[in-house]
KOLZA-892971 format. One record per residue (C-alpha): x negated, z negated, y. Coordinates in pm, 1 decimal. Example, Ala and Ser with C-alpha at 12.3 -4.5 7.8 and 13.67 -1.06 7.14 Angstrom:
2
@px=-1230.0, pz=-780.0, py=-450.0
@px=-1367.0, pz=-714.0, py=-106.0
END
This chain:
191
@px=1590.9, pz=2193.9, py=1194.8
@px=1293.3, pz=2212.6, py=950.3
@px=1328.1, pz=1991.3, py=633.1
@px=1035.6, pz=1771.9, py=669.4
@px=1066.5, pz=1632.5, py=299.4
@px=934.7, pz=1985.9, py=205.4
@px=516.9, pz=2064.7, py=285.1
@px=360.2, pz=2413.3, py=199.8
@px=20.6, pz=2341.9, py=27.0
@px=-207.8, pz=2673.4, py=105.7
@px=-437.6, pz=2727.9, py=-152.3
@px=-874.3, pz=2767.5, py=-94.6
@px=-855.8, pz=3050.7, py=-280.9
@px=-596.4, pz=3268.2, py=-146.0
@px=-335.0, pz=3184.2, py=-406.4
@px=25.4, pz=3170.5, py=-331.7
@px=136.8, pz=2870.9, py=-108.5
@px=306.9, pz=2573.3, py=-310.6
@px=574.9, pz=2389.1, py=-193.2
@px=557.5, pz=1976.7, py=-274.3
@px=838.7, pz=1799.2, py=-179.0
@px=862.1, pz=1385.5, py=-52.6
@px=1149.9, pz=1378.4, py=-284.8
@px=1161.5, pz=1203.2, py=-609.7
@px=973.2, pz=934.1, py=-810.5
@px=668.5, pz=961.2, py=-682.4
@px=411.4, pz=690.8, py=-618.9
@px=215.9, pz=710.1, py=-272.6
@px=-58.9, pz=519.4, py=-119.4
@px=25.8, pz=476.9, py=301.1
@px=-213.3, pz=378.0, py=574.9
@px=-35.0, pz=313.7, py=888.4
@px=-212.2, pz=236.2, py=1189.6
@px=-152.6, pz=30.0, py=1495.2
@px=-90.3, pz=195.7, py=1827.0
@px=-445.4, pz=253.2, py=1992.2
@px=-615.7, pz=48.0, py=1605.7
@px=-519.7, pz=-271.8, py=1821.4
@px=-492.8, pz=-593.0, py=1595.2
@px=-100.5, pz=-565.3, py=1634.3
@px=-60.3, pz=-776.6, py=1339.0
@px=-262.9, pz=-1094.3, py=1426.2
@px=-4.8, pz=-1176.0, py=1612.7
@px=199.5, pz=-1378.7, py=1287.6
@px=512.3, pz=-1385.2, py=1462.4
@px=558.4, pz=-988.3, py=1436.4
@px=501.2, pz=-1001.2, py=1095.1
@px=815.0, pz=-1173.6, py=931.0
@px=939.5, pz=-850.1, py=1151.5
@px=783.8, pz=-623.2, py=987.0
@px=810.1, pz=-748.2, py=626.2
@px=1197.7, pz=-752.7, py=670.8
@px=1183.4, pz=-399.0, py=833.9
@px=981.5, pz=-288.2, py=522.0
@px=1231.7, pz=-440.6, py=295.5
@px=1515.3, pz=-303.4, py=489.4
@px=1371.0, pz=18.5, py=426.9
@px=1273.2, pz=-8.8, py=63.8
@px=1606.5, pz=-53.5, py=-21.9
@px=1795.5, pz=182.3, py=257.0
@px=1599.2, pz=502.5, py=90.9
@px=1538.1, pz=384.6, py=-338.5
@px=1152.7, pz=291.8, py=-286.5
@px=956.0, pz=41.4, py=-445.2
@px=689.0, pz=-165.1, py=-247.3
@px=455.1, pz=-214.7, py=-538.6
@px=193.2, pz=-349.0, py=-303.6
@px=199.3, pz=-432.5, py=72.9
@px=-131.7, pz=-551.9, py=283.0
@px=-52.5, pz=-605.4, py=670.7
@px=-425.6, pz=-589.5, py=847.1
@px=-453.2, pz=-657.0, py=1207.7
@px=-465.4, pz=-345.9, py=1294.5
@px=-242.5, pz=-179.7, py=1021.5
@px=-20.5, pz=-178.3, py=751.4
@px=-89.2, pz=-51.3, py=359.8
@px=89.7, pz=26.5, py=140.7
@px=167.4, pz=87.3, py=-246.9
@px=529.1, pz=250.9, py=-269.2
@px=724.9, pz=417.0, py=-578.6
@px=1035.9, pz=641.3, py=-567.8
@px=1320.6, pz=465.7, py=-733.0
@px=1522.5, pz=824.2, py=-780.8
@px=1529.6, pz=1145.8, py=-785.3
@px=1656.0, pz=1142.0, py=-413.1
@px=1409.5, pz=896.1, py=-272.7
@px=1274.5, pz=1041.6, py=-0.6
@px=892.1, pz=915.7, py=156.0
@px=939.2, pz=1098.7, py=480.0
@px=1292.6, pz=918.8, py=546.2
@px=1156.2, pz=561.2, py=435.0
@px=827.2, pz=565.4, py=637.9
@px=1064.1, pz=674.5, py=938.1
@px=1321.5, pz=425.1, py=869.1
@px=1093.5, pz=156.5, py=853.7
@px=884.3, pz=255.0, py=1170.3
@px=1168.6, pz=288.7, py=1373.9
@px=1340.4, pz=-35.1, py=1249.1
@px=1012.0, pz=-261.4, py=1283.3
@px=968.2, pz=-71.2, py=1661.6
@px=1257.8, pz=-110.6, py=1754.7
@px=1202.8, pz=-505.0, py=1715.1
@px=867.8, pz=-568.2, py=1839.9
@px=812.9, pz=-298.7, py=2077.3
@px=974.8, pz=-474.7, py=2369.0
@px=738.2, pz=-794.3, py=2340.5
@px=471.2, pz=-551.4, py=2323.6
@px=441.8, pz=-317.0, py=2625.7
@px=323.6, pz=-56.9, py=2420.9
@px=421.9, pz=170.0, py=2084.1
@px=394.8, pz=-63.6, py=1778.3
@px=249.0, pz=259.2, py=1564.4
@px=37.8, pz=554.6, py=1615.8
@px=139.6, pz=850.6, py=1547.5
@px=-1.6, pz=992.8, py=1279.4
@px=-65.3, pz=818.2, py=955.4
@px=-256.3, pz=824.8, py=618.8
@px=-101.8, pz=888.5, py=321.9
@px=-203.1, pz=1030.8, py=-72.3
@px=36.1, pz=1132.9, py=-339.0
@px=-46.4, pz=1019.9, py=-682.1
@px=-81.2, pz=1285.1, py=-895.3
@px=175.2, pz=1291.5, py=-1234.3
@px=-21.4, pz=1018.9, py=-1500.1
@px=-198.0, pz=868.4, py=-1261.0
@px=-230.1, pz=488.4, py=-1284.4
@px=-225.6, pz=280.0, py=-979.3
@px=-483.5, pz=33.8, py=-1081.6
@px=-769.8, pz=228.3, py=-847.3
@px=-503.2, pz=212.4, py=-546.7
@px=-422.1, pz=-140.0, py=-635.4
@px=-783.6, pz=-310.0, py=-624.6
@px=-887.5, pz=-82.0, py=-310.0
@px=-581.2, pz=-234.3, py=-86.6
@px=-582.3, pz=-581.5, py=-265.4
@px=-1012.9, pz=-566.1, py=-154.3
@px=-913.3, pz=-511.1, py=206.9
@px=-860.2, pz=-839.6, py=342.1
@px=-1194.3, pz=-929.4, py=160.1
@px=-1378.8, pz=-677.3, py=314.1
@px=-1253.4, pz=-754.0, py=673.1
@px=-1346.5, pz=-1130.4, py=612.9
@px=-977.3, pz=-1201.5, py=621.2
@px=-996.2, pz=-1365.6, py=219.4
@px=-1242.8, pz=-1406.7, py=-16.3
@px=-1095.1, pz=-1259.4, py=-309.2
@px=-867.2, pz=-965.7, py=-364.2
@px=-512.4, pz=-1075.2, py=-354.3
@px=-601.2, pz=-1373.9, py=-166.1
@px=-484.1, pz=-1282.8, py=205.5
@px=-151.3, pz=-1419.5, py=237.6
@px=15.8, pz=-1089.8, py=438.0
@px=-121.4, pz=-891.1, py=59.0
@px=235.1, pz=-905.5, py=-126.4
@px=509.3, pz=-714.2, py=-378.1
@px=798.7, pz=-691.1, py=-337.4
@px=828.5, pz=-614.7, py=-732.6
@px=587.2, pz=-851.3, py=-939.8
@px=362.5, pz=-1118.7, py=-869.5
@px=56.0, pz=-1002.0, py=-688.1
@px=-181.2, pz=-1192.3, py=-952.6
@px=-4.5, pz=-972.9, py=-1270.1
@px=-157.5, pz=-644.8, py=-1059.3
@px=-519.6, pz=-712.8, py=-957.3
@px=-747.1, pz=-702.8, py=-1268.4
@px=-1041.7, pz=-890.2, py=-1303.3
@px=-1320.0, pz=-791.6, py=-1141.2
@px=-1522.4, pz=-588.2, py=-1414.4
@px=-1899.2, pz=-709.3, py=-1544.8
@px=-1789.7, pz=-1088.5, py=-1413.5
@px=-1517.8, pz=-1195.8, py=-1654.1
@px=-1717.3, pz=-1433.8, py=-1881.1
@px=-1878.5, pz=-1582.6, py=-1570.6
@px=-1488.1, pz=-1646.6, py=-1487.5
@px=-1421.9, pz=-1844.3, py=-1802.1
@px=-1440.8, pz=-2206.4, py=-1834.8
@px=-1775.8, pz=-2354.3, py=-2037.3
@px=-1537.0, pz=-2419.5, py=-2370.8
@px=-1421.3, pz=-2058.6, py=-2396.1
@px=-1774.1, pz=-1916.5, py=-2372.7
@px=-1896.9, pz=-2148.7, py=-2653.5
@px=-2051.0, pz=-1909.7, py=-2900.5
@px=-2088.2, pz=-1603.7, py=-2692.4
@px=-2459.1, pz=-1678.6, py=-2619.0
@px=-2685.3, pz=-1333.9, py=-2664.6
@px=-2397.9, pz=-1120.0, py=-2723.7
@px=-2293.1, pz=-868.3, py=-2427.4
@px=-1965.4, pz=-890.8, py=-2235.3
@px=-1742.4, pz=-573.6, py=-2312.5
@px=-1499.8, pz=-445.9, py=-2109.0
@px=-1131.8, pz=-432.4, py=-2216.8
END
């Protein structure tokens, strides 16, 4: 039996295939889509389901869940390897199969498709860009109206506030009248 945690990376120019491994602490961004993109997840019963299956799983295989947003139609996530033998491959299947295996019957269908979305961060990366795109999801499907404001966006490791950062260019306008005393003609500056 192949070892999925293992994928051979061919390179444009001919080079000599690398091998990257799931393995390790290593921070990933996940898309996982509904069966068929149906809106799965508007259904808020399933999703207590789900958020325990994800938790479940988080722990089973050493991962983090830095940042969770459950759409309608799909599930995002923010996840970290805990240790050196924290595995993506097994946690994604692990949870899958656990949050199936509990709403699939009240369902009539698959609960996931297939295939799903998913990009490695590379070494030194910070999450922040990963962090305000999934955070901004729920805003941009009219779900919230401001990032970190759709109550199925959550951590399981901090408070969601402490990870979105302000949104850039608009902070003074964000400040009350008394802290902005005395700032009249000067430019804001970013931080």
């Amino acid at each position: 039996m192949p070892d999925d945690s293992v994928m051979t990376l061919k390179s444009a120019s001919g080079g000599v295939p690398r091998e990257f491994s799931y393995r390790g602490k290593k921070a990933y961004h996940v898309t996982l889509p509904a069966f068929q993109k149906k809106p799965i997840f508007a259904d808020r019963t399933i999703i207590p389901v789900v958020l325990n299956a994800l938790r479940d799983g988080a722990l089973a295989t050493h991962f983090d869940v830095i940042l969770y947003s459950i759409l309608p139609d799909r599930v995002v996530l923010l996840i970290n390897g805990r240790t050196d033998e924290s595995d993506m491959k097994e946690f994604l299947g692990t949870f899958r199969t656990t949050a199936a295996a509990a709403v699939e019957g009240g369902l009539g269908h698959r609960l996931w498709k297939r295939t799903y979305l998913e990009r490695v961060l590379r070494r030194g990366e910070r999450p922040e860009y990963c962090v305000r795109e999934i955070a901004g999801l729920a805003v941009r499907a009219g779900l919230a109206t401001v990032p970190g404001g759709y109550e199925f966006t959550g951590s399981f490791v901090t408070d969601v506030a402490k990870l979105i950062p302000p949104p850039r260019g608009r902070f003074e306008a964000h400040r009350p009248p008394e802290a902005r005393r005395g700032l009249e003609g000067r430019r804001p500056t970013e931080g």
